[in-house]
N, C-alpha and C positions, 0 to 999 in steps of 0.2 A: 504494500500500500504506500508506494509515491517514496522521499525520499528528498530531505532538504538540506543545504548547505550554505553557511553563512559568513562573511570574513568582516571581520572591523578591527584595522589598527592605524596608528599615528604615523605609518611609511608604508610606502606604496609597494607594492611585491609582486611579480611575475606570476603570472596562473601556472606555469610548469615549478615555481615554487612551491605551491602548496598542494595539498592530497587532492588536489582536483581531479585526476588522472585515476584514482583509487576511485573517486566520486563515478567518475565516468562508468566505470564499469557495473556499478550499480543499476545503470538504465539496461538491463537487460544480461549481464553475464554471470555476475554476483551476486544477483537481488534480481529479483521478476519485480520490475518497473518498465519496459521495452515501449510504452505509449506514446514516448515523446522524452526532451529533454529542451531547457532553457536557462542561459548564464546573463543577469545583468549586469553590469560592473559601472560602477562610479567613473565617471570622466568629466572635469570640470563640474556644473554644474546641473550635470544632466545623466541618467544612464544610459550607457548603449546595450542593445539587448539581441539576443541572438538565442533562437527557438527552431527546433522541426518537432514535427508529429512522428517519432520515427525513432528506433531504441538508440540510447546512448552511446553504447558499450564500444561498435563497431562504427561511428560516426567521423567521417574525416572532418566533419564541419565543427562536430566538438573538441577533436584532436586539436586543428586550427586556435579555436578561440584558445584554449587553454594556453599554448604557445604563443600569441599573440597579446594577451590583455595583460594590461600593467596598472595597478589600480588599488586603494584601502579600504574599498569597499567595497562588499560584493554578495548578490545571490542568487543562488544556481536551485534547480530542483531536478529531477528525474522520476516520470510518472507511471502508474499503475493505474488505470481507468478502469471502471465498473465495465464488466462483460453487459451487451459487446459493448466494444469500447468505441467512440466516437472522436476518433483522431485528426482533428484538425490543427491550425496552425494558432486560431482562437481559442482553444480548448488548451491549448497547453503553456503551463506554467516557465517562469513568474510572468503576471502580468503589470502593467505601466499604466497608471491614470495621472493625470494632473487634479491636484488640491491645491488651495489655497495659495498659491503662484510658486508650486513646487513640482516636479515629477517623483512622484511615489511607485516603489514597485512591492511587488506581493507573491509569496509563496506557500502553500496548504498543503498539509498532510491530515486526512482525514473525512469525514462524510460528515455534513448539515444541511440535507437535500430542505428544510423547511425555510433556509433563510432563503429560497428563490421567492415565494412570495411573499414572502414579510419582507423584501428589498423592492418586489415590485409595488408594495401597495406603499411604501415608505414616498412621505409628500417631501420631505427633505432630500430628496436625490441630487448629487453631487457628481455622479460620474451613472453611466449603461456599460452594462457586459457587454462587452463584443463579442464572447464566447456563449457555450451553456451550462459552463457549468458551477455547480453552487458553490465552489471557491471562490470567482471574480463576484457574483453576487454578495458572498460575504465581504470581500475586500470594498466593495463599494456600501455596502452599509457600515464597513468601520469606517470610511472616509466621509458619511455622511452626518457620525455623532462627532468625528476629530474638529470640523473644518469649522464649524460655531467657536472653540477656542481657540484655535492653533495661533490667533494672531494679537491675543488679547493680552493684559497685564500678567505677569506672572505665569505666561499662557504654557510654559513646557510642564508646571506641576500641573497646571487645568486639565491639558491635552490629555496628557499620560495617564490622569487617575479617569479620565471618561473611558483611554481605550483597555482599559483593563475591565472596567465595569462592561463593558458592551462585548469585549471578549470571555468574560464569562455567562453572560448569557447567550452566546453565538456557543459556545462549549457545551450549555445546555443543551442543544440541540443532536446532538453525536460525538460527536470527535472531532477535535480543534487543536492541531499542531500548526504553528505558521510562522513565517520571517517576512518581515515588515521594515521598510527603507520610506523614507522624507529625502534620503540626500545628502541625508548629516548623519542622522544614526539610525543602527541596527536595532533590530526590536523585535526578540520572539518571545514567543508565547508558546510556556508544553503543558500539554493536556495530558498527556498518557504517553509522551513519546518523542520526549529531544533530551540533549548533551551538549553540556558548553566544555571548554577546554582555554583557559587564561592562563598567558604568561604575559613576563615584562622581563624586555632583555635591555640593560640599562634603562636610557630615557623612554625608550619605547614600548608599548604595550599592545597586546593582540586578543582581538576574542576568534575563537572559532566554534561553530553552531553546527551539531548534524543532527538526524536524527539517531545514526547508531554510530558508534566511534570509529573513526579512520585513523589509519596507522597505529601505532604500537604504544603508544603516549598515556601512561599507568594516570595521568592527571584528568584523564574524561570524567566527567560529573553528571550525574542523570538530574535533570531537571525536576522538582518536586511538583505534583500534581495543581495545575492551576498556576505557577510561578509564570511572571513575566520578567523581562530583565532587558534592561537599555543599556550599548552601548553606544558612545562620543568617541571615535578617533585609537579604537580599540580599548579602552576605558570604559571602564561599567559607571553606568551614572545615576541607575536608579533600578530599585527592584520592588517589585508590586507581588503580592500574595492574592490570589483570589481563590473560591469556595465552587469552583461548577463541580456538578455530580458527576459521577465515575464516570470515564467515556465509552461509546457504544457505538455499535454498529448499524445503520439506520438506513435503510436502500430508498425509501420513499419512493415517489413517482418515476417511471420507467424514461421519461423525457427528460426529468436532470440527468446529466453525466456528471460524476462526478468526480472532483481532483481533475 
């Protein structure tokens, strides 16, 4: 079930630097994820992004980016789609909407087929899925409670205790694993199912976000149920606890695809 990868540090670092390459093979050689694959990475102030419908593992397009991107920020996913699976180029992760005069990107690990229409019938709408499935529908209703503060006094404690609150009722609903980007910082959310990995080597500091641990590194930490946790420039800057119910499995209607 899908399959996320997160990078935030204070120096920018080659994608054949990091377990990217490990990651890759998850999309279909090492992990049955083969639905598709997508890397955003931070460049100035915008991400560049790069997606097929199409397994990872064996991908020269992924090979590519990985060898090619140089960046501090970064998030990748590798997907498992509900049989059958509906693989298109909009259906697969991360996805990009602009907020609040920002580009945000978004990645999901897990099923909450009910927030399809609880985002269509939401009068505050802020961004439309381009896709179908009930991942971009969630990321467009977190961006729908964020964008009322994002710009206001004191607006980064506002934001963060909103998307924490909205991510655990979005948790409510099935299973809610996900990596979340503004541009500036990293921001996931485990519900049943991530690992961070922090070091600082002098002045420098790094987080890195999977769902199950890459490489051999005894320092992986499984995230506690409902934990959020923000990093700044590879720097943890805030960490939220919230309370949604044990996650589950939830197929709903045969027309979400979901992840």
């Amino acid at each position: 079930m899908c399959q996320l990868f997160g990078w935030s540090s204070k120096v920018s670092r080659s994608g054949w630097q990091l377990p990217l390459a490990e990651f890759r093979a998850r999309g279909g050689a090492t992990a049955d994820n083969p639905d598709g694959w997508g890397v955003a990475w931070r460049v100035g102030d915008a991400f560049l992004l790069e997606r097929e419908p199409l397994p990872g593992f064996d991908s020269t397009q992924f090979d590519r980016v990985i060898n090619a991107l140089h960046s501090d920020l970064i998030v990748a996913h590798v997907r498992k789609a509900r049989f059958p699976p509906v693989n298109t180029l909009n259906n697969t992760h991360p996805f990009v909407h602009d907020c609040c005069d920002r580009h945000w990107t978004f990645a999901h690990n897990g099923m909450v087929p009910d927030i399809v229409a609880l985002e269509a019938a939401n009068e505050g709408r802020v961004c439309r899925p381009d896709g179908q499935t009930d991942s971009e529908s969630a990321f467009c209703h977190l961006m729908s409670h964020v964008t009322g503060h994002y710009a206001m006094p004191n607006a980064e404690a506002d934001w963060l205790g909103v998307l924490g609150a909205v991510s655990e009722q979005i948790a409510g609903l099935g299973m809610f694993n996900f990596l979340l980007s503004d541009g500036e910082h990293l921001i996931a959310y485990g519900h049943d199912r991530l690992h961070f990995l922090e070091s600082t080597e002098g002045s420098s500091a790094t987080a890195l976000i999977a769902t199950e641990p890459l490489g051999d590194d005894a320092g992986w930490t499984p995230f506690e149920a409902g934990e959020l946790r923000i990093y700044r420039a590879g720097a943890r800057v805030a960490r939220m606890s919230t309370s949604p119910p044990p996650a589950r499995t939830v197929l709903g209607p045969t027309k979400v695809n979901h992840e």
